[in-house]
OpenMM code with the backbone's topology and positions (N, CA, C; nanometers):
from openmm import Vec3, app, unit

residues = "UNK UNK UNK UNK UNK UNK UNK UNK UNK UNK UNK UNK UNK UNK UNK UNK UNK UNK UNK UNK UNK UNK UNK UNK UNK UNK UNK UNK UNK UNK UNK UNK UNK UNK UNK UNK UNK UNK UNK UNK UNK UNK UNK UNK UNK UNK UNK UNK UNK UNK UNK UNK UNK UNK UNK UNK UNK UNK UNK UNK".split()
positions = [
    Vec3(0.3792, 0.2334, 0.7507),
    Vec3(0.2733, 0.1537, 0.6932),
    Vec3(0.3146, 0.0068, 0.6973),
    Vec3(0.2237, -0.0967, 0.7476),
    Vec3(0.2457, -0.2195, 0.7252),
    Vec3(0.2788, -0.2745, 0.5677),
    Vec3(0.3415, -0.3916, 0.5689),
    Vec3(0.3786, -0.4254, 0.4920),
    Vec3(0.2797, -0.5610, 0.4466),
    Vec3(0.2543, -0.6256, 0.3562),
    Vec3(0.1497, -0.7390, 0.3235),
    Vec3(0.2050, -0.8176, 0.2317),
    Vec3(0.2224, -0.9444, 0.2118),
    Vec3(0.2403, -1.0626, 0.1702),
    Vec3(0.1780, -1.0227, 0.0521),
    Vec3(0.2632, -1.0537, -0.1090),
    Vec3(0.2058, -1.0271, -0.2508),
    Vec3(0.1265, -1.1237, -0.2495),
    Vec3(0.1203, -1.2454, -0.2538),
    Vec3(-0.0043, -1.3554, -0.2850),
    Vec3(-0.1281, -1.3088, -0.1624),
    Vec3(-0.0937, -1.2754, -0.0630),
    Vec3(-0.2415, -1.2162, -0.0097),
    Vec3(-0.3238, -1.1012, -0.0809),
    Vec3(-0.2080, -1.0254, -0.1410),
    Vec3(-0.3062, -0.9196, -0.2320),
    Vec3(-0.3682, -0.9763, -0.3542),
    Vec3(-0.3144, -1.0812, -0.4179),
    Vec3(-0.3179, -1.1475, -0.5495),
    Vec3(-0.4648, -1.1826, -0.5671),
    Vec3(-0.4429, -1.2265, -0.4597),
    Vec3(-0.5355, -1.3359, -0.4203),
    Vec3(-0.7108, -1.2851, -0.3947),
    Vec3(-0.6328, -1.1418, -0.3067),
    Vec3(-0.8195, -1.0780, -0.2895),
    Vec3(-0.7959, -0.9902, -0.4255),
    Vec3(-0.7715, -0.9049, -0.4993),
    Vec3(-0.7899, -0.8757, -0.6327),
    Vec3(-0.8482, -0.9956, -0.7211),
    Vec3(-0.7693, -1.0993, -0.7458),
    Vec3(-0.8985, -1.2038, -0.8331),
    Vec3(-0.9960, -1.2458, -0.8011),
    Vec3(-0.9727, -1.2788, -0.6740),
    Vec3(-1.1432, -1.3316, -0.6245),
    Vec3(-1.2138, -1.1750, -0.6209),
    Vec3(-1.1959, -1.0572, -0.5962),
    Vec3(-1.2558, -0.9299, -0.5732),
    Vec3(-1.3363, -0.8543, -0.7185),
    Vec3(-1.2213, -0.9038, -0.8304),
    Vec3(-1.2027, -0.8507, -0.9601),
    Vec3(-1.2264, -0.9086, -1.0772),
    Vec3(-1.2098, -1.0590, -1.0578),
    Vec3(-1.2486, -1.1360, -1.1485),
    Vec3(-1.2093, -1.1522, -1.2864),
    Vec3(-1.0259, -1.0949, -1.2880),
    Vec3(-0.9633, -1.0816, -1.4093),
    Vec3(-1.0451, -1.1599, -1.4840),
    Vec3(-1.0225, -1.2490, -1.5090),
    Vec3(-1.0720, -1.3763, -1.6030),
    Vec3(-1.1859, -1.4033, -1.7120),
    Vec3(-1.2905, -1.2975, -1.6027),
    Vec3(-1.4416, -1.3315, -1.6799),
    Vec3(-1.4152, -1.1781, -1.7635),
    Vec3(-1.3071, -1.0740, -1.7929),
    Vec3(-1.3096, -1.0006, -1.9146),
    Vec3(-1.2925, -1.0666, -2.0632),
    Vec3(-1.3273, -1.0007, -2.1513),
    Vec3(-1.3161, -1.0365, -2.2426),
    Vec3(-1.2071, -0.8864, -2.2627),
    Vec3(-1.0881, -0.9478, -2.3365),
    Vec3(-1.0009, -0.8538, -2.3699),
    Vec3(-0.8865, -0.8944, -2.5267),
    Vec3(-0.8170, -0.8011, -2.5607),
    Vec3(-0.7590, -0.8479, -2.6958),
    Vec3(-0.6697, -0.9848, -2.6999),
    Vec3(-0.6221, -1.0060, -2.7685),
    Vec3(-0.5736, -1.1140, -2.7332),
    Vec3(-0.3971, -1.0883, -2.7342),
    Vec3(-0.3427, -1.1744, -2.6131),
    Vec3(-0.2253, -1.1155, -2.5000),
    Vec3(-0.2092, -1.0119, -2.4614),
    Vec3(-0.3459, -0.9652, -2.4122),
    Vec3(-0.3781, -0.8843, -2.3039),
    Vec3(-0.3365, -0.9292, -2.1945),
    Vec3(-0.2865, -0.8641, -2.0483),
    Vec3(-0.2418, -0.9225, -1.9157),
    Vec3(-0.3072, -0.8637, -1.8517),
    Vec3(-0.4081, -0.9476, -1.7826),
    Vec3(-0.4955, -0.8488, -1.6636),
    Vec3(-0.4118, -0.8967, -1.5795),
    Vec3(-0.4353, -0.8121, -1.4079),
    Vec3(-0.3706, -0.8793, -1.3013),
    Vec3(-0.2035, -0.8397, -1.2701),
    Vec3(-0.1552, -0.9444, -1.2205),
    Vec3(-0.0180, -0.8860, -1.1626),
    Vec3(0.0753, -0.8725, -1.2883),
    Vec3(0.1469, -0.7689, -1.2910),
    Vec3(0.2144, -0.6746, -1.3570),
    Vec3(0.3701, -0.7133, -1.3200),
    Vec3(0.4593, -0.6477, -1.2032),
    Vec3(0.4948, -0.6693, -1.1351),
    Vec3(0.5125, -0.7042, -1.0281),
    Vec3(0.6148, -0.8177, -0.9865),
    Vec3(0.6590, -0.8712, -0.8244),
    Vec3(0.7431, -0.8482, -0.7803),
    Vec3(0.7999, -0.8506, -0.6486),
    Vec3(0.8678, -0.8811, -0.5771),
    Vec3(0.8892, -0.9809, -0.4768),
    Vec3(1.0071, -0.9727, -0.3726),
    Vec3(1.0609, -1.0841, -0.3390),
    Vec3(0.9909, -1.0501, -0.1618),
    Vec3(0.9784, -0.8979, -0.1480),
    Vec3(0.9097, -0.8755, 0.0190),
    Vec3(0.7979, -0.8151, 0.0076),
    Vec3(0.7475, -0.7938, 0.0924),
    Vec3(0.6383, -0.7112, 0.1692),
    Vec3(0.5977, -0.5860, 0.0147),
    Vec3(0.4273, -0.5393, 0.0643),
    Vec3(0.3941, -0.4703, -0.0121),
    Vec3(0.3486, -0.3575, 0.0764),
    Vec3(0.3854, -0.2251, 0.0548),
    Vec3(0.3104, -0.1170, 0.1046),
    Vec3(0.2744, -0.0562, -0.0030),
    Vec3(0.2269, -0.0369, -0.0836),
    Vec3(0.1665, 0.0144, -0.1947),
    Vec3(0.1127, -0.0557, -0.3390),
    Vec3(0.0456, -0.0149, -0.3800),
    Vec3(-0.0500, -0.0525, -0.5212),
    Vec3(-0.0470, 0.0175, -0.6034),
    Vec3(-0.0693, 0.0558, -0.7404),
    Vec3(-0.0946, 0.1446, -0.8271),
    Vec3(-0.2070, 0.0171, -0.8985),
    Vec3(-0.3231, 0.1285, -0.9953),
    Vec3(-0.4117, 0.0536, -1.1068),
    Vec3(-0.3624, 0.1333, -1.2002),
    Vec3(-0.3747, 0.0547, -1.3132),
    Vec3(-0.3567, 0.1384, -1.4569),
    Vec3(-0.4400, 0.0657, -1.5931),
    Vec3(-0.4583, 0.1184, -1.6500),
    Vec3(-0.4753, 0.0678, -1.7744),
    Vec3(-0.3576, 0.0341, -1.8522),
    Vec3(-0.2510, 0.0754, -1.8501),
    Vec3(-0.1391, 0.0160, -1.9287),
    Vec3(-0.0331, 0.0231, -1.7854),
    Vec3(0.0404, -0.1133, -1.7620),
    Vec3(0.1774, -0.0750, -1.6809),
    Vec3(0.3116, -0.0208, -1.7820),
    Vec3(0.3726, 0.0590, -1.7363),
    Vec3(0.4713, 0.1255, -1.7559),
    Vec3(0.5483, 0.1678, -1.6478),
    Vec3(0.7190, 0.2084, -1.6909),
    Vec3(0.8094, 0.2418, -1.6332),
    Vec3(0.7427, 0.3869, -1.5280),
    Vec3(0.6471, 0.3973, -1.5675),
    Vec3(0.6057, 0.5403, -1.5228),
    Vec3(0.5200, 0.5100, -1.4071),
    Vec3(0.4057, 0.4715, -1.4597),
    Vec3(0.3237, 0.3915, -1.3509),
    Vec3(0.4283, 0.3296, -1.1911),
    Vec3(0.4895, 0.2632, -1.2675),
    Vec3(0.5984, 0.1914, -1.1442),
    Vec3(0.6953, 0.3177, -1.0757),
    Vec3(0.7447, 0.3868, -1.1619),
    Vec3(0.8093, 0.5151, -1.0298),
    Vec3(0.7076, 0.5888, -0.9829),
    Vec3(0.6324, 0.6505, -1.0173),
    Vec3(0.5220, 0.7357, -0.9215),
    Vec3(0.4398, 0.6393, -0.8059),
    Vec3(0.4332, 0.5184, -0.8375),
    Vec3(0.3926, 0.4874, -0.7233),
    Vec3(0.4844, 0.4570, -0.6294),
    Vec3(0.6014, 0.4156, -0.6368),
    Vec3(0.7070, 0.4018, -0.5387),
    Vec3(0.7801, 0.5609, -0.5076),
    Vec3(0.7381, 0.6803, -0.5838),
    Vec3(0.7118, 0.8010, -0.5451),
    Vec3(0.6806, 0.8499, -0.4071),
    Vec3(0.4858, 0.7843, -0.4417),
    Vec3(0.3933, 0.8565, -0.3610),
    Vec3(0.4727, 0.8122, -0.1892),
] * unit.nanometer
topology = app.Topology()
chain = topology.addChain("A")
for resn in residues:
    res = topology.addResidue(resn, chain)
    for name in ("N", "CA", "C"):
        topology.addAtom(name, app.Element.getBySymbol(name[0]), res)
């Protein structure tokens, strides 16, 4: 699987998703969760990030 530049994904998720215009609790974090330093072959969505969330998708 190709690999993709994190600010190219960033980038079409907000313009796609529109974190911003939610209304949510307050220090709520929509949006990026975790980064890294290379390439992306995978995504996970969640409603809460967790240690869990993050191994099953580097799992799949």
């Amino acid at each position: 699987m190709a690999k993709v530049k994190l600010a190219n994904i960033v980038t079409h998720c907000n313009q796609t998703l529109k974190p911003e215009s939610f209304e949510d609790w307050p220090g709520a974090m929509n949006g990026l969760q975790v980064e890294n330093h290379g390439g992306v072959s995978r995504i996970a969505a969640a409603v809460d990030a967790t240690p869990a969330t993050v191994k099953k998708t580097i799992a799949a």
